[in-house]
C-alpha positions as CSV (number, residue, x, y, z in Angstrom):
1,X,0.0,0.0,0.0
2,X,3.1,2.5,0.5
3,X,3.8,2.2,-3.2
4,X,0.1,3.5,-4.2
5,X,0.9,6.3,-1.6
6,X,4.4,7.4,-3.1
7,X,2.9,7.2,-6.4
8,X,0.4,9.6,-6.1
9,X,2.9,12.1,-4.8
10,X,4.1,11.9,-8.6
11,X,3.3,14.7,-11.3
12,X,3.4,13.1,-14.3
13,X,4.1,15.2,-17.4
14,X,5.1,13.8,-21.2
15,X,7.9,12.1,-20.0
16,X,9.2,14.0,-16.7
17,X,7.9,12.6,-13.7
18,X,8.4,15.1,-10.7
19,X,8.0,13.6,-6.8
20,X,6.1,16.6,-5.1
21,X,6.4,15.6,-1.8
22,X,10.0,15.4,-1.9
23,X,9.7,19.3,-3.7
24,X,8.2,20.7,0.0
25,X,11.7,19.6,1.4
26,X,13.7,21.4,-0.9
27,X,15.8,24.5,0.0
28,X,18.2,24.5,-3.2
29,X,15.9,24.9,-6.3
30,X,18.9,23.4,-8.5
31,X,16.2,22.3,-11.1
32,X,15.7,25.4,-12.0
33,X,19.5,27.0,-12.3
34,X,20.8,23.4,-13.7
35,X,18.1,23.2,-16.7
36,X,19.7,25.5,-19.7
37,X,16.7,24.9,-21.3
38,X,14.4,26.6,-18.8
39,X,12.1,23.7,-18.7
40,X,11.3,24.0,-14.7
41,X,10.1,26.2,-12.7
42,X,9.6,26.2,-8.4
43,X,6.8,27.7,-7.4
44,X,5.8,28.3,-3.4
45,X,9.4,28.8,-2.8
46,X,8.7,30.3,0.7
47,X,6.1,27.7,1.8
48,X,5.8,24.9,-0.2
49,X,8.3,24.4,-3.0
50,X,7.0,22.7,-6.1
51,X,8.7,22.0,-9.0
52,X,6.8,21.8,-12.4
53,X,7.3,21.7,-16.0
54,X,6.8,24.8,-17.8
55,X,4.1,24.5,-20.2
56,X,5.2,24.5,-23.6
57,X,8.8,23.3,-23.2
58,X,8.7,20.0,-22.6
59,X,9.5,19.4,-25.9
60,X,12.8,21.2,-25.7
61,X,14.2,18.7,-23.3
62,X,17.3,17.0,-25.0
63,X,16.8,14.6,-21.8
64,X,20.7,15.4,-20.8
65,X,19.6,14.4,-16.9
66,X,21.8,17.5,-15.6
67,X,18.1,18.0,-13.8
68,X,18.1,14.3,-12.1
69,X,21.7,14.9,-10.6
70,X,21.2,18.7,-9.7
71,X,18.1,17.6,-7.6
72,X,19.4,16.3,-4.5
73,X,16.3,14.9,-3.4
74,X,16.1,13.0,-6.3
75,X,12.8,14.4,-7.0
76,X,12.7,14.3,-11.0
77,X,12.7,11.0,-13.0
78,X,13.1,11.2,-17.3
79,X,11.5,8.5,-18.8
Protein backbone atom coordinates (compact mmCIF):
# COMPACT_ATOMS: atom_id res chain seq x y z
CA UNK A 1 0.00 0.00 0.00
CA UNK A 2 3.12 2.54 0.52
CA UNK A 3 3.76 2.24 -3.21
CA UNK A 4 0.09 3.48 -4.20
CA UNK A 5 0.91 6.35 -1.58
CA UNK A 6 4.37 7.38 -3.11
CA UNK A 7 2.91 7.17 -6.44
CA UNK A 8 0.41 9.57 -6.09
CA UNK A 9 2.92 12.06 -4.77
CA UNK A 10 4.10 11.88 -8.64
CA UNK A 11 3.29 14.66 -11.29
CA UNK A 12 3.41 13.08 -14.31
CA UNK A 13 4.09 15.15 -17.41
CA UNK A 14 5.07 13.78 -21.17
CA UNK A 15 7.90 12.11 -20.00
CA UNK A 16 9.17 13.96 -16.66
CA UNK A 17 7.86 12.60 -13.66
CA UNK A 18 8.36 15.14 -10.70
CA UNK A 19 8.05 13.62 -6.80
CA UNK A 20 6.06 16.59 -5.05
CA UNK A 21 6.38 15.62 -1.82
CA UNK A 22 9.99 15.37 -1.90
CA UNK A 23 9.72 19.30 -3.67
CA UNK A 24 8.16 20.69 -0.04
CA UNK A 25 11.71 19.61 1.42
CA UNK A 26 13.65 21.36 -0.88
CA UNK A 27 15.83 24.53 -0.04
CA UNK A 28 18.21 24.48 -3.16
CA UNK A 29 15.94 24.89 -6.32
CA UNK A 30 18.95 23.40 -8.48
CA UNK A 31 16.19 22.30 -11.10
CA UNK A 32 15.70 25.41 -12.02
CA UNK A 33 19.50 26.95 -12.29
CA UNK A 34 20.80 23.38 -13.72
CA UNK A 35 18.12 23.25 -16.66
CA UNK A 36 19.71 25.49 -19.65
CA UNK A 37 16.73 24.92 -21.28
CA UNK A 38 14.45 26.62 -18.82
CA UNK A 39 12.07 23.67 -18.69
CA UNK A 40 11.28 23.97 -14.68
CA UNK A 41 10.07 26.22 -12.70
CA UNK A 42 9.58 26.24 -8.40
CA UNK A 43 6.82 27.75 -7.39
CA UNK A 44 5.81 28.32 -3.41
CA UNK A 45 9.42 28.82 -2.81
CA UNK A 46 8.70 30.28 0.65
CA UNK A 47 6.11 27.68 1.80
CA UNK A 48 5.82 24.88 -0.20
CA UNK A 49 8.25 24.42 -2.99
CA UNK A 50 6.96 22.66 -6.07
CA UNK A 51 8.68 22.01 -8.96
CA UNK A 52 6.76 21.80 -12.40
CA UNK A 53 7.29 21.67 -15.99
CA UNK A 54 6.82 24.76 -17.77
CA UNK A 55 4.11 24.47 -20.22
CA UNK A 56 5.21 24.45 -23.56
CA UNK A 57 8.79 23.33 -23.21
CA UNK A 58 8.73 20.02 -22.57
CA UNK A 59 9.49 19.38 -25.90
CA UNK A 60 12.76 21.24 -25.70
CA UNK A 61 14.18 18.68 -23.27
CA UNK A 62 17.28 17.02 -24.98
CA UNK A 63 16.81 14.56 -21.82
CA UNK A 64 20.74 15.44 -20.80
CA UNK A 65 19.61 14.45 -16.87
CA UNK A 66 21.84 17.50 -15.62
CA UNK A 67 18.05 18.03 -13.82
CA UNK A 68 18.15 14.35 -12.08
CA UNK A 69 21.65 14.94 -10.58
CA UNK A 70 21.20 18.67 -9.71
CA UNK A 71 18.11 17.60 -7.57
CA UNK A 72 19.43 16.34 -4.51
CA UNK A 73 16.30 14.93 -3.42
CA UNK A 74 16.07 12.98 -6.33
CA UNK A 75 12.78 14.42 -6.95
CA UNK A 76 12.70 14.34 -11.01
CA UNK A 77 12.70 11.04 -12.98
CA UNK A 78 13.11 11.19 -17.33
CA UNK A 79 11.55 8.48 -18.80
Amino acid sequence: MSDKADKSNIVNYKFHHVDISKCKRCKAFSCEDACFRGIYEVLNKDTEPMCVVVEDREDNCVKCHICTTACKLKAITID
